[in-house]
C-alpha positions in Angstrom: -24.1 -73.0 -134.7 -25.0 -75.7 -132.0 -22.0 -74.8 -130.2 -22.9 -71.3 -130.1 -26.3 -72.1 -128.8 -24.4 -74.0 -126.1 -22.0 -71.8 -125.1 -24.7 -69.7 -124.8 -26.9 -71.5 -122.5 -23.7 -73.0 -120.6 -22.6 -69.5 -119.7 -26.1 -69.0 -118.5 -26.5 -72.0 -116.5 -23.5 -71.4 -114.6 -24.3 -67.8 -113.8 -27.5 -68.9 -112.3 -25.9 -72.1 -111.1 -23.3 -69.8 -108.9 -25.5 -67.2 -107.9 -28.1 -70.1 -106.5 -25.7 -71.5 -104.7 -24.1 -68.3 -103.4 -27.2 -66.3 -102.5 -29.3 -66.8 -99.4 -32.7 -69.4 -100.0 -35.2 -66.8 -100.1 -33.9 -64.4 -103.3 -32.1 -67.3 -105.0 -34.7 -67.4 -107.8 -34.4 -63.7 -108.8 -30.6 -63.2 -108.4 -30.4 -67.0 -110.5 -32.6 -65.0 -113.1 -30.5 -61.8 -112.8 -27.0 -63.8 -113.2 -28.5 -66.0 -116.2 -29.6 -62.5 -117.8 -26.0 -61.4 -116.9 -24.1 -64.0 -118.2 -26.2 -63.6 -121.6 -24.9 -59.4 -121.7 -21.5 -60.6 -121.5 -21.6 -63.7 -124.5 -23.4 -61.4 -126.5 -20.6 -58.5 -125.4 -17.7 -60.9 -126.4 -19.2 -62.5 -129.6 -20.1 -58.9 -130.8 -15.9 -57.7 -129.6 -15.1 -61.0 -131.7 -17.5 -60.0 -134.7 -16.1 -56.3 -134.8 -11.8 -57.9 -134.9 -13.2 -59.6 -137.5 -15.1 -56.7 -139.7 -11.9 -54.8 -138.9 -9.9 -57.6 -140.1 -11.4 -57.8 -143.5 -11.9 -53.7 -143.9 -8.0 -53.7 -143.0 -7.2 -56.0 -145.7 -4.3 -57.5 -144.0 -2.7 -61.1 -145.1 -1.9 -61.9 -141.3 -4.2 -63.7 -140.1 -6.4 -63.0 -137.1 -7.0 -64.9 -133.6 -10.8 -65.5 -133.1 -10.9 -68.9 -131.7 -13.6 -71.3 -132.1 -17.0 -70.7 -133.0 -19.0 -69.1 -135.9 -16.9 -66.0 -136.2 -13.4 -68.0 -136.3 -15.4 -70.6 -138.2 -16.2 -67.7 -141.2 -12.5 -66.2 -140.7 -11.0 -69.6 -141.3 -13.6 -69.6 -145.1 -12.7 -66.0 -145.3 -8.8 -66.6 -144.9 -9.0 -69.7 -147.2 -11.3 -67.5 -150.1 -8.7 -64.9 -149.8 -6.2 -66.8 -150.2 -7.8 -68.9 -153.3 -8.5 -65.1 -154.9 -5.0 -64.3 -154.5 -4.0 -66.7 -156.0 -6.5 -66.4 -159.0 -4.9 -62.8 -159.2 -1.3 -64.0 -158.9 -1.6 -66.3 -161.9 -3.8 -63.9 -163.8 -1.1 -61.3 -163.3 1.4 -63.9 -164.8 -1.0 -65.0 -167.7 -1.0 -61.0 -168.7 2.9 -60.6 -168.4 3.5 -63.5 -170.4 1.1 -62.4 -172.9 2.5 -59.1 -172.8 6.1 -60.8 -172.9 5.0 -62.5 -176.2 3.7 -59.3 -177.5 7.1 -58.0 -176.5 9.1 -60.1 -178.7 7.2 -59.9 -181.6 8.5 -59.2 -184.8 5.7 -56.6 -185.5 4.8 -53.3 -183.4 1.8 -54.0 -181.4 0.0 -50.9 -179.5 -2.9 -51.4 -177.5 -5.7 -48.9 -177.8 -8.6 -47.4 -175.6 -12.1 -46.6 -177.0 -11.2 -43.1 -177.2 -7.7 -44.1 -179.1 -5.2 -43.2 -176.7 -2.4 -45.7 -175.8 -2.6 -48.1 -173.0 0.6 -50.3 -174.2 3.2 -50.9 -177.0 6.1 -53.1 -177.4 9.2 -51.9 -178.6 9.1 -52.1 -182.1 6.5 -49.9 -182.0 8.5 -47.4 -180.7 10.7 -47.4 -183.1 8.2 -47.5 -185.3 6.3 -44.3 -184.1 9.2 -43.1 -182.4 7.3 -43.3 -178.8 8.6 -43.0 -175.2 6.8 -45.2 -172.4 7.2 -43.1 -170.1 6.0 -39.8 -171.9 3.6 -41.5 -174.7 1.0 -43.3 -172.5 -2.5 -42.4 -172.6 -1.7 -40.1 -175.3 -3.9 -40.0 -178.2 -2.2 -41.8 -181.1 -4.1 -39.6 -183.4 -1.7 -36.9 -181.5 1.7 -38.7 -181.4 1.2 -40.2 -185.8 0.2 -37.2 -187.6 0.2 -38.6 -190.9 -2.9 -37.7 -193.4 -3.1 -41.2 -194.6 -3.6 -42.8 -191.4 -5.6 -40.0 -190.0 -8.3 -40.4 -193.2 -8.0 -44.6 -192.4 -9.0 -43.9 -188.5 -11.7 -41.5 -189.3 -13.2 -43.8 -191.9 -13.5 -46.2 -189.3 -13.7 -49.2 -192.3 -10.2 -51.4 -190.7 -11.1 -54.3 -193.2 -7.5 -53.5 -194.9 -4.5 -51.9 -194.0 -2.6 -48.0 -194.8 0.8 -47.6 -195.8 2.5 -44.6 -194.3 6.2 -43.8 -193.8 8.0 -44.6 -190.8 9.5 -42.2 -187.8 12.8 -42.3 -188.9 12.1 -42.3 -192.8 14.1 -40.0 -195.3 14.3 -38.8 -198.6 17.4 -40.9 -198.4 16.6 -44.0 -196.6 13.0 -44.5 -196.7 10.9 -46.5 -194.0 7.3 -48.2 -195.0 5.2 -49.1 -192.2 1.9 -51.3 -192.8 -0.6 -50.2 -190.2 -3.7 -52.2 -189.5 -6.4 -51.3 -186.7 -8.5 -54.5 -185.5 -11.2 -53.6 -183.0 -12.0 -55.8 -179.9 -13.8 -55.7 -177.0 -16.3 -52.4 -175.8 -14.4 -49.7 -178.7 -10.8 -50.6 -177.8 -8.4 -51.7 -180.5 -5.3 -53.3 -181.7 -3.0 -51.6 -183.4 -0.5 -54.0 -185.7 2.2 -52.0 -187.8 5.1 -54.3 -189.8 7.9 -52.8 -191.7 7.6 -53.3 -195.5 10.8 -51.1 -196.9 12.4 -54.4 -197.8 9.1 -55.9 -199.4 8.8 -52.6 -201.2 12.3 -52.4 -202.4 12.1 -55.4 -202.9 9.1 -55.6 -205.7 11.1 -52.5 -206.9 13.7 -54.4 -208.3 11.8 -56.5 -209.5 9.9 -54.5 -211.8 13.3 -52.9 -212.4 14.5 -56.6 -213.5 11.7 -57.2 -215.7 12.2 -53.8 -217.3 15.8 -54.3 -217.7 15.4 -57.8 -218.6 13.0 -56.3 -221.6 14.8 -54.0 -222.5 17.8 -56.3 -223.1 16.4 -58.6 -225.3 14.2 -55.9 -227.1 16.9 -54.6 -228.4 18.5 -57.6 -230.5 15.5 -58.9 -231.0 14.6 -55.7 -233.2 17.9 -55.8 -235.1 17.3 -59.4 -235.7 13.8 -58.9 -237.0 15.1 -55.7 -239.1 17.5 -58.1 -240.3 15.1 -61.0 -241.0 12.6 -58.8 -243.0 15.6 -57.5 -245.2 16.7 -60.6 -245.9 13.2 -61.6 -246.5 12.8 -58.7 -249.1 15.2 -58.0 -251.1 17.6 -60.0 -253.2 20.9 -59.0 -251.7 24.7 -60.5 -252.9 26.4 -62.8 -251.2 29.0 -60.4 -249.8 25.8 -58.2 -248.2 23.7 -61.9 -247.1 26.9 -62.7 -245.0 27.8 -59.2 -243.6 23.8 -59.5 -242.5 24.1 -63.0 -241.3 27.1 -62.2 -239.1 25.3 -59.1 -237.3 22.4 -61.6 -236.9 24.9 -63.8 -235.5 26.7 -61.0 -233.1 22.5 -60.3 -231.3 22.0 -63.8 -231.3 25.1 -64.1 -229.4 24.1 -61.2 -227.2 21.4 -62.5 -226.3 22.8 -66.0 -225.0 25.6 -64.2 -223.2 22.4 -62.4 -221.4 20.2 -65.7 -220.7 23.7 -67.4 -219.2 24.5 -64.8 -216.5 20.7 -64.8 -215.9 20.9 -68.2 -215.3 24.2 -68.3 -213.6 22.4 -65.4 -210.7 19.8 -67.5 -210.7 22.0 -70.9 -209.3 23.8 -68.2 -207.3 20.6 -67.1 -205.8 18.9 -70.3 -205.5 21.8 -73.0 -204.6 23.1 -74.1 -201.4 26.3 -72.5 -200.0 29.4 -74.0 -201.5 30.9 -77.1 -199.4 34.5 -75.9 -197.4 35.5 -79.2 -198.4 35.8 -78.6 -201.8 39.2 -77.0 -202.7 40.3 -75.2 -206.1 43.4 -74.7 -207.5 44.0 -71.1 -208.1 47.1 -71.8 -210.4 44.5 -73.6 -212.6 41.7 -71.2 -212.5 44.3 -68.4 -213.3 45.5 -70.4 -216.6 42.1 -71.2 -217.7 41.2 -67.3 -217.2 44.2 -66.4 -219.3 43.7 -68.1 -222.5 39.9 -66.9 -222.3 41.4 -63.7 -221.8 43.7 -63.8 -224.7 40.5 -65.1 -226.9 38.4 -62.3 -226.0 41.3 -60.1 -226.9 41.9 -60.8 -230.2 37.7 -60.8 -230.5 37.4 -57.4 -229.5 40.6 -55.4 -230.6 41.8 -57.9 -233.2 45.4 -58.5 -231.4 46.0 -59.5 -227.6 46.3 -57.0 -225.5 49.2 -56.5 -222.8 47.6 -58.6 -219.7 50.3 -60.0 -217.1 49.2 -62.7 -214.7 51.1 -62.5 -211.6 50.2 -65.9 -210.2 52.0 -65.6 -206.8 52.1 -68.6 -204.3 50.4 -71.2 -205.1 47.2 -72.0 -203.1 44.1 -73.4 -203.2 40.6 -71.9 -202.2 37.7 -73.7 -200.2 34.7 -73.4 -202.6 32.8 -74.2 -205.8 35.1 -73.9 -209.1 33.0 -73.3 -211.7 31.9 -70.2 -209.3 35.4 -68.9 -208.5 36.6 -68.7 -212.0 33.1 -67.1 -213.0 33.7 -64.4 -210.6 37.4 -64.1 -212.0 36.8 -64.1 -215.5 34.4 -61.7 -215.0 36.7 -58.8 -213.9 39.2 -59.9 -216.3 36.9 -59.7 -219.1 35.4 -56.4 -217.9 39.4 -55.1 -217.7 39.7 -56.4 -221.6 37.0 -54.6 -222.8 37.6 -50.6 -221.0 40.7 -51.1 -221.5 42.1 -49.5 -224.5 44.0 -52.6 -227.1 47.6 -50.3 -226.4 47.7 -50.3 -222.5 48.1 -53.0 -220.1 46.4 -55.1 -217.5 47.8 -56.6 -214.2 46.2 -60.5 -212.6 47.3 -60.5 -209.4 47.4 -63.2 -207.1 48.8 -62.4 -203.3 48.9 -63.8 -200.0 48.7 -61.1 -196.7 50.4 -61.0 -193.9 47.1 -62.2 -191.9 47.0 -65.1 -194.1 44.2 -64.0 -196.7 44.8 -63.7 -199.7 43.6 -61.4 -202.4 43.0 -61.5 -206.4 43.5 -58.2 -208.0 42.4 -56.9 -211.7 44.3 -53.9 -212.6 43.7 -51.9 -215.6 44.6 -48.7 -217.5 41.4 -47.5 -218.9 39.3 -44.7 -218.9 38.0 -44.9 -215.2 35.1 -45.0 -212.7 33.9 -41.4 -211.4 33.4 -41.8 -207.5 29.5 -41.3 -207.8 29.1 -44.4 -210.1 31.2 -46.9 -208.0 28.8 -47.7 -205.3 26.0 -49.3 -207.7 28.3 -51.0 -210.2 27.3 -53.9 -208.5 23.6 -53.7 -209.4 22.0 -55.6 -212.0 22.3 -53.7 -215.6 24.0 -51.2 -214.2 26.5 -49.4 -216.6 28.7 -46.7 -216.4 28.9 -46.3 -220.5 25.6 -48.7 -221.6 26.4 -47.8 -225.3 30.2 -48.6 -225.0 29.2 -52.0 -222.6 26.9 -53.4 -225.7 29.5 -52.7 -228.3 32.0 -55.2 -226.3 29.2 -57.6 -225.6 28.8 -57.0 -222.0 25.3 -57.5 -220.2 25.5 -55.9 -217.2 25.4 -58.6 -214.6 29.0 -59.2 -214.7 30.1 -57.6 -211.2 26.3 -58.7 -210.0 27.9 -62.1 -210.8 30.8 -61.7 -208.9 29.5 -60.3 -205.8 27.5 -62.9 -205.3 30.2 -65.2 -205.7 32.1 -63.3 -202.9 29.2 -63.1 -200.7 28.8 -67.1 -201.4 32.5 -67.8 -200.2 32.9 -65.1 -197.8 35.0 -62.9 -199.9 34.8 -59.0 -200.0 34.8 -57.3 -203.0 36.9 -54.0 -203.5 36.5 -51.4 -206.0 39.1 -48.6 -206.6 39.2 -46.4 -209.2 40.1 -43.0 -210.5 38.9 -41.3 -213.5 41.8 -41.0 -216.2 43.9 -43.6 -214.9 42.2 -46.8 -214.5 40.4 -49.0 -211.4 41.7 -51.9 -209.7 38.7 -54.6 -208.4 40.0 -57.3 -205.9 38.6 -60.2 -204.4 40.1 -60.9 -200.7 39.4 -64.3 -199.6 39.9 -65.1 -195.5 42.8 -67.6 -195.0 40.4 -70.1 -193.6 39.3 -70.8 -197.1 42.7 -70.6 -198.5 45.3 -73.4 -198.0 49.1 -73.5 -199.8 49.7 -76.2 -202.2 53.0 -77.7 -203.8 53.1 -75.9 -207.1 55.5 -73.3 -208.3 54.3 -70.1 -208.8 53.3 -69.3 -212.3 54.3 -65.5 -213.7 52.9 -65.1 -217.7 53.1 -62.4 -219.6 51.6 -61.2 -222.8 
């Protein structure tokens, strides 16, 4: 400010200063006057040319900067500049805030979609498209009421009460592959809202089977529990011989066994389940498993049909797997012991044992028995599953056998394949990767029965 008031009177003084010394003695006070008056026009001219580049400057809006000197006006374009350049700044790292919010919001597991006060979109990640099956480019500023015309959600939005969530089925759901979406609305600032939706089909299917355990489970146990007590009470009540108390006594005996056989594969999913992988480190003779599994075999023979049936074990070369050996012969014994009981006491069942051409090598159950139709093959390996539940509880099966053994397989990076035709019989293999198998020094072993 003080040196505008000196420029000011500087520019003066010189104009009358000149014109003083310029004009003749008698009209040097007036034309001094007149020049001082002057020079004043022309400051005030330039500082108000210099004031308007400015205005122009900052209604322009450019970054570049602008020339104005010394003085007030370059004095405020310097603060101007320097705000400017602070507020860009501001908006630079706001910007980046937002797209790292909205980056985080991206790569979240859950749909997110950001809502107006009148409910139409403003954003969405990803999984919310899939979810809702939206486009970016076609969806925004749509209603969502519009887009999700489901009556459940459309009854939860007009209710307006977002203390819980709505369950409603997905874009892409079918009658055959079903999708649950949770969908929860959470209001924030002036009406707008945040839409979260999270996919629950596993979580659902999930509590499915297990209310389909704990029915099966039940249903099990029920059932020799009741013979047992029907048993119990006759015992209880009448005076029965000795031949009758023992034939009662073994078919006590046979449920009670039943019902062992069930609580040890229950427990033997549940350390499947529950346990650590099994150590690469660990190596298993499959000559050894194979013998073991054969005179098991043999036993469980002569239980069910009263003789041994015709069962060949093709041992092949001898090799060891990477793994856990109470597992692997679990998984083995049960496919051999599901081949002794479908298969009929006068026809014959193949063990093999065989190494591929890649180096895997693969364990195959063969038998001759009745068959699995096509339709049934896919859930053999669910839990209480059975093809013939009456003929599965006469030989003392449970169900969980081939549950059993694809775990097993899944534990030790095996694949488990079924093949079988009605009327002729089904093969079930177990092909292990040759990085978990290794050849040992041990004759091959070929039994048969």
């Amino acid at each position: 400010m003080v040196w505008r008031v000196l420029s000011f009177v500087g520019l003066q003084a010189a104009a009358a200063a000149l014109a003083w010394v310029l004009v003749e003695p008698g009209a040097r006070v007036l034309m001094a006057l007149v020049a001082a008056i002057g020079a004043g026009y022309v400051w005030l001219l330039l500082d108000a040319v210099r004031g308007f580049r400015l205005l122009n400057w900052l209604r322009r809006g450019e970054s570049t900067e602008v020339a104005l000197g010394q003085g007030l006006w370059g004095e405020a374009a310097d603060r101007m500049r320097r705000l400017l350049r602070a507020r860009e700044r501001q908006v630079v790292e706001g910007e980046g805030k937002l797209q790292d919010f909205l980056a985080a919001l991206q790569a979240s597991p859950n749909g997110v979609v950001l809502l107006d006060a009148q409910g139409r979109i403003e954003w969405f990640n990803q999984i919310a498209g899939e979810h809702f099956g939206f486009d970016a480019r076609r969806d925004l500023l749509q209603h969502f009421g519009n887009l999700v015309r489901d009556p459940e959600f459309a009854a939860y939005f007009s209710e307006r009460n977002f203390s819980h969530d709505v369950v409603m089925p997905g874009r892409d759901s079918t009658s055959a592959k079903p999708v649950r979406l949770s969908v929860h609305l959470h209001p924030y600032g002036e009406g707008r809202s945040l839409l979260l939706s999270r996919d629950i089909t596993a979580v659902e299917q999930a509590e499915a089977m297990r209310r389909d355990f704990v029915a099966n489970v039940s249903h099990e146990i029920r059932t020799p529990l009741t013979v047992l007590a029907g048993f119990v009470e006759t015992l209880q009540a009448l005076p029965l011989g000795e031949e009758d108390r023992q034939r009662y006594l073994g078919l006590m005996a046979q449920q009670a066994q039943r019902m062992q056989s069930l609580v040890n594969d229950l427990l033997t999913l549940s350390r499947l389940e529950g346990s650590p992988l099994p150590s690469v480190h660990d190596w298993v003779s499959v000559p050894a498993v194979l013998r073991t599994c054969e005179a098991e075999a043999m036993e469980l023979s002569r239980l069910l049909w009263g003789r041994p049936q015709d069962i060949v074990f093709e041992a092949g070369p001898a090799c060891e797997l990477a793994g856990s050996q109470p597992e692997l012969y679990s998984a083995v014994f049960n496919l051999i012991g599901n081949a002794v009981r479908y298969t009929p006491a006068d026809k014959s069942i193949h063990v093999r044992w065989q190494s591929l051409t890649s180096g895997a090598c693969v364990l195959s159950v063969e038998d001759t028995g009745p068959g699995i139709a096509p339709e049934h093959v896919p859930r053999l390996t669910e839990r209480f599953y059975r093809v013939d539940r009456s003929r599965s509880r006469d030989t003392g099966g449970t169900g969980l056998g081939l549950a059993i053994v694809k775990h097993v397989a899944q534990r030790h990076g095996a694949e488990l394949r079924i093949d079988s035709t009605p009327g002729k019989g089904s093969v079930f293999s177990l092909v292990f990767p040759a990085s978990r198998v290794r050849a040992i020094a041990e004759p091959a072993l070929v039994t048969t029965v």
